[in-house]
N, C-alpha and C positions, 0 to 999 in steps of 0.2 A: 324821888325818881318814880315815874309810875309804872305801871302793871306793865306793862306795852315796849316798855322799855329795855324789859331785864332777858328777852330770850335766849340769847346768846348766851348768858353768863351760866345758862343750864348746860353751856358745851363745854367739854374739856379734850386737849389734843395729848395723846394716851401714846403714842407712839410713832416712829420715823424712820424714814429707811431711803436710801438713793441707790441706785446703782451705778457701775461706774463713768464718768465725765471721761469724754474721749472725744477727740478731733482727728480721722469719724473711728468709731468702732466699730469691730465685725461681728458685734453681737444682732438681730434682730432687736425689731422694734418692742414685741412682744418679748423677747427674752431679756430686753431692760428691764420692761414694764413690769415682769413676773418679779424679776432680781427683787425692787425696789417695793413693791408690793407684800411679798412675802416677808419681807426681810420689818417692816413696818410691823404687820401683823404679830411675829415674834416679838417686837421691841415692847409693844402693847402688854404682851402676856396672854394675846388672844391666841384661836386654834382659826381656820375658816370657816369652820361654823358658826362663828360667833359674830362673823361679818355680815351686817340683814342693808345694808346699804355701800351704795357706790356713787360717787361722781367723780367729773371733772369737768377744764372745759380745754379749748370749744369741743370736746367730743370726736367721734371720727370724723375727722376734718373732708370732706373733697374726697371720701375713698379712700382714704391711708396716706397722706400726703404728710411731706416729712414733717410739717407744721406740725401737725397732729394725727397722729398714726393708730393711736390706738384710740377705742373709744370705751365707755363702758362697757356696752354688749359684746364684744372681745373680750375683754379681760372675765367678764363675771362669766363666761362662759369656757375660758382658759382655765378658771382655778375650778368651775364648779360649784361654783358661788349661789345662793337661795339669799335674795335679796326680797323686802317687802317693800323698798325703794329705791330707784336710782336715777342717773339725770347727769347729762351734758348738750352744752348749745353755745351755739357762737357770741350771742348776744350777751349782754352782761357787765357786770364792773369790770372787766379786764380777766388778766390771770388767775389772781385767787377767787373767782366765781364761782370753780369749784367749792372751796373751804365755806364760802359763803353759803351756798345754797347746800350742801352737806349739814353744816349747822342748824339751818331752821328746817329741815328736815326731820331733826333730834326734838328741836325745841318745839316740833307740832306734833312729839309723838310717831311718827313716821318710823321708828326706827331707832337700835341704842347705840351700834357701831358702826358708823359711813367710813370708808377706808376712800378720801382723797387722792387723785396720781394726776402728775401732769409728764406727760412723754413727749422729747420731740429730738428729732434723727435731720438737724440740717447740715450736719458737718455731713454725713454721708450722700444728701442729698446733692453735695455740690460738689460730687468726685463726677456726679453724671451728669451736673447741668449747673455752671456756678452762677447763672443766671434764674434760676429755679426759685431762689430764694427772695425774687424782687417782691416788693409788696403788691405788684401790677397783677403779681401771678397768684398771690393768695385769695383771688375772690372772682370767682366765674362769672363770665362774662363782662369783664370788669371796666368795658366800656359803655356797658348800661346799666352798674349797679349805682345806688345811690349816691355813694359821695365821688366813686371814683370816674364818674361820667363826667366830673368836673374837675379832675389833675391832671389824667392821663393825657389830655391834648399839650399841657403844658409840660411835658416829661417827668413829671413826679412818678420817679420809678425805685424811688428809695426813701425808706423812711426816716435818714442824715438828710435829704432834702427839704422835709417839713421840719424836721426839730429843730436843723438850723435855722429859723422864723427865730424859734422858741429863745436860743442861745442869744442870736444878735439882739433880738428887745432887750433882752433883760442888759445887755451890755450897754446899748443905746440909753436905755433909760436911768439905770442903777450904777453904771462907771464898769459893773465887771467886766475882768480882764480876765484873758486868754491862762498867765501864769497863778489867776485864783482857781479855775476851772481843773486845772490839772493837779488839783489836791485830791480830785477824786480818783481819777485814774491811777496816781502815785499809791493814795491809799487803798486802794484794792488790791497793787502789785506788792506790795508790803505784805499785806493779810496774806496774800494766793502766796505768798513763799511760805504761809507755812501750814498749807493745805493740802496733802498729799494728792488730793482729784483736781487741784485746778490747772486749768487749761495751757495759763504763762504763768512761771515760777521766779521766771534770772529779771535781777534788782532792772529799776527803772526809775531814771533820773528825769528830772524838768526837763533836762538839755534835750534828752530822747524825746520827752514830750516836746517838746517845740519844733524840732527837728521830723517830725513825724507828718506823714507827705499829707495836706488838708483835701478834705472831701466836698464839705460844704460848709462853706465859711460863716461862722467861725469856727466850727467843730471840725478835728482834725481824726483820721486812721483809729488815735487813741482813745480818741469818745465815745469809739462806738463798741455793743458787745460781741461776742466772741462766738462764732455757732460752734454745735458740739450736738453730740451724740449722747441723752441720758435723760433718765427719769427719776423722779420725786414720789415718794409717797408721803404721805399721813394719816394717822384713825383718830378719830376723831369720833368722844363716846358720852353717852349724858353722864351728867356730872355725877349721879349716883352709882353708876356701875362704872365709875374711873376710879372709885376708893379703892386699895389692897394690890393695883399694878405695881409693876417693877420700876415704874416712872413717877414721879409727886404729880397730879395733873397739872398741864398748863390750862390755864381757862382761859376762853374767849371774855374777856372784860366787854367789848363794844366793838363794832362794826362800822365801817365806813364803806357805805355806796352809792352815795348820791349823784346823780346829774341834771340841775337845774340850770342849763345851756343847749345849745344845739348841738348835737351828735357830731358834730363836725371838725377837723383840723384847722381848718383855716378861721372859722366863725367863733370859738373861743378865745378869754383871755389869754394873749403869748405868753404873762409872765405869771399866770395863775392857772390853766389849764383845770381838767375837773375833778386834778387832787382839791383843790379849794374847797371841793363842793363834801368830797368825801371826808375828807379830815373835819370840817363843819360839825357834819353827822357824826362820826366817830367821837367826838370828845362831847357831842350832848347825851350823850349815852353812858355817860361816865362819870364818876367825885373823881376820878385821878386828873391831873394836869401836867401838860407836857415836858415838865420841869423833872418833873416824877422819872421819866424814860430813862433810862441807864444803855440802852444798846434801840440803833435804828438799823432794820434793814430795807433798805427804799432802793426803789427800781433802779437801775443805771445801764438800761436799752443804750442809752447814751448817757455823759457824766450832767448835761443841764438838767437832764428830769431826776438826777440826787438833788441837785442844788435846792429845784422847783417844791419837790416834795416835802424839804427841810424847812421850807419856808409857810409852805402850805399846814403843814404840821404844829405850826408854831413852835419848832425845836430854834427856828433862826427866824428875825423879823422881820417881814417883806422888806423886797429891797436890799437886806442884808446880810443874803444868804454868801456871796463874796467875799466879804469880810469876817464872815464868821469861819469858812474854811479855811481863810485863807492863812497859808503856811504847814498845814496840815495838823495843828497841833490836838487843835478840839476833837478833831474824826477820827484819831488816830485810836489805836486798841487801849492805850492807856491816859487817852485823851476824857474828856466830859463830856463825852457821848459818841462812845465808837460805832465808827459806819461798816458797813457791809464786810463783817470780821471774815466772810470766807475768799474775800475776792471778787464779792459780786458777781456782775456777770460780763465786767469788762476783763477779767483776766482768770476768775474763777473757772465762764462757760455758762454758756447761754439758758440755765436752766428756767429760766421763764416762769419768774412768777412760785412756784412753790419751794425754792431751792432757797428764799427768805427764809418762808415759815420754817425751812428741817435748820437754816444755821440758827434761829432765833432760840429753837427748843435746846438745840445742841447748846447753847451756852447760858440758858436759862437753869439748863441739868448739871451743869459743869461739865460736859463730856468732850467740850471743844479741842483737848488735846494743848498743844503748843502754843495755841493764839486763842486761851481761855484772856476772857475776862474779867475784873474782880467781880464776885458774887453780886447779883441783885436779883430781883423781882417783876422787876413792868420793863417791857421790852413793845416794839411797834414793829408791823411788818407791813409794807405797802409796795403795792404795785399797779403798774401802767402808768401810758402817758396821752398828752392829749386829750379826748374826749374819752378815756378811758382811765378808772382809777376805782381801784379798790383799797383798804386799810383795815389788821386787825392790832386791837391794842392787847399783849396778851401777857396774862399773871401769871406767876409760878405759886400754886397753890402751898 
C-alpha cells in the first residue's frame, strides 16, 4: 500500500455525543448543537481548548434553514473556540463530508482535534411550513440551479420521487419484491425499540408495511425517513494524541469518496448510483475485505439506498441485495451482519448522515446498551444517495 494511501489511518474518532432526537423539539438549533458538541468533547477526555479545528457540512445552509442551521462560525464562536482550522460547504461526498474533510485536515497537519457536528431542526420546520422541507425548496433559485432547472418542470418536488427510479430498476431488473424491501424498515423498527431517542418505538409487522398508504411506486410511507429535530457530534484526533483517552481509539482505516459520473439524479446508474464509485475507493485503501465487517451502518433516506449501498459495498452481490435481506435474518442484530442497530433513520430519526458514525462507535465501544452487538472490530459507516455518496471503514483500535 503506498505513501499516498495511508492518511486517513493517521485519524482516530476519540469521542461522541448526540443530543436529544425529538419530533420537533423546543430546544434551539444552537442549543442542540452545544448539547451534542460539548457532550463529545467530554466523551473525548478533552477540555475546549483542546479543540484547534471544526467542520461540518453543508455548513450554514441558506441562512439557518432547518436543513442546516448551524454552521461552523456559530458554533466556534458559541463555545469560544481558537481553531487553526475549520470548513463547511454544500459540495461534497454527501453527509459525512464533514468527517471527511476534518480527517485530512489532521492528516495535513492542520490541526490534532476537529470536533465533527451535523445539526438539522426539520421536524420543527414543518409545524410552520410542511412544505418547507420539499427538496424544490433546498436550493435557491431552484429554477435556474443546475440540475434542478431540469425536474422542477416535471414536478420533482420530492426526493421519494427520484428514488423511486432507483427502487423500480433494481425490481425490473433483479425480480426484487416489495415484501424483500421491507426487511429494512422491519429491521430498523426492531433496533429503534430498543433505542431510548428513536423517533417510532411500537413493533412493526410486514402487514403494516404493506398496508402503508404508497408515495411513489414502489416505495411506500415506510421507506422513507423520519424528520426530527437533533444533532450529532464527533472529535475526531491524530492518532498520536488519541493514546490514554477514556475511549480505545476508533481509527479511520480508508475512505470512500469518489464520483466518476455525472453529478446528476437521473444520468447515473439506477441500480449502482455513486455508492459504486465510493465503496471502489474505499476498499483500495485497505488489506481488510468486506467479509471482515461485523456491523453496517448505510444510509436509509429511503429503505433502496440500504439495499443499494449493501450491494455497492460488496456486503451482498449486485443483483442480490434482495435475496440477501430477504426475511430479515442476515440484518437482523444477531444476524451476519447487523444493519442500522439504532433504527436508522427510517424509525430512529433523520439524523443525516453522522448519527451512523455515533451508533458505529457506540457499538464498536460496547456502549450500545440493549441492542449491543456481539464484540468485533471493523464496522462501515456510509452515506447518501444518488450522486452523492460517502463511506468510512472504521477499526476499533
Amino acid at each position: 500500500m503506498t505513501a499516498h494511501r495511508l492518511h486517513e489511518k493517521k485519524v482516530a474518532i476519540t469521542g461522541i455525543g448526540q443530543s436529544e432526537v425529538a419530533r420537533p423539539s423546543d430546544k434551539s438549533a444552537m442549543r442542540l448543537t452545544v448539547d451534542a458538541a460539548l457532550e463529545a468533547i467530554a466523551d473525548a477526555g478533552l477540555k475546549r481548548d483542546d479543540i484547534d479545528g471544526v467542520a461540518c457540512w453543508p455548513g450554514d445552509n441558506h441562512h439557518g434553514n432547518s436543513f442546516s442551521p448551524v454552521g461552523p462560525n456559530a458554533l466556534i464562536g458559541t463555545l469560544g473556540l481558537k481553531v487553526d482550522w475549520y470548513g463547511g460547504g454544500y459540495e461534497g461526498p454527501g453527509p459525512l463530508a464533514g468527517v471527511i474533510n476534518g480527517a485530512m485536515a489532521i492528516a495535513a497537519g492542520l490541526c490534532r482535534h476537529v470536533l465533527v457536528f451535523r445539526t438539522i431542526t426539520e421536524a420543527s420546520s414543518r409545524r410552520v411550513d410542511k412544505g418547507g422541507n420539499a427538496l424544490s425548496n433546498k436550493t435557491t433559485g431552484r429554477d435556474g440551479s443546475f440540475f434542478w432547472q431540469w425536474y422542477t418542470p416535471y414536478h420533482v418536488h420530492s426526493a421519494a420521487t427520484l428514488m423511486a427510479l432507483y427502487a423500480q430498476a433494481h425490481f425490473d431488473r433483479y425480480g426484487t419484491t416489495s415484501e424483500q424491501l421491507a426487511q429494512i424498515a422491519l429491521t430498523c423498527r426492531a433496533n429503534a425499540a430498543l433505542n431510548p431517542k428513536a423517533i417510532y418505538r411500537t413493533p412493526l409487522s410486514l402487514d403494516d408495511y404493506m398496508a402503508s398508504r404508497m408515495i411513489s411506486t414502489p416505495l411506500r410511507l415506510l421507506d422513507c425517513d423520519v424528520h426530527c429535530d437533533a444533532s450529532t457530534a464527533i472529535v475526531l484526533s491524530r492518532i498520536d494524541a488519541a493514546q490514554g483517552g477514556p475511549n480505545p481509539p476508533v481509527r479511520i482505516e480508508a475512505i470512500g469518496s469518489a464520483l466518476h459520473q455525472p453529478w446528476s439524479w437521473d444520468q447515473i446508474p439506477l441500480t449502482r448510483m455513486a455508492a459504486h464509485d465510493a465503496a471502489q475507493m474505499m476498499w483500495k485503501r485497505t488489506d481488510i475485505r468486506p467479509h471482515e465487517v461485523r456491523q453496517a451502518q448505510l444510509y436509509d433516506g429511503f429503505s433502496i439506498l440500504t439495499l443499494l449501498w449493501l450491494e455497492a459495498l460488496g456486503l451482498a452481490a449486485e443483483g442480490e441485495g434482495g435475496a440477501f435481506i430477504e426475511g430479515g435474518q442476515r440484518i437482523a442484530r444477531d444476524g451476519v451482519l447487523p444493519v442500522n442497530t439504532n433504527g436508522g433513520q427510517l424509525s430512529g430519526g433523520r439524523t443525516h448522515g453522522l448519527g451512523y458514525v455515533h451508533e458505529a462507535c457506540l457499538q464498536l465501544w460496547g456502549r450500545a446498551g440493549a441492542r449491543q452487538i456481539t464484540p468485533h472490530q471493523v464496522a462501515v459507516a456510509a452515506s447518501g444517495g444518488g450522486p452523492l455518496a460517502g463511506s468510512l471503514l472504521l477499526v476499533r483500535e
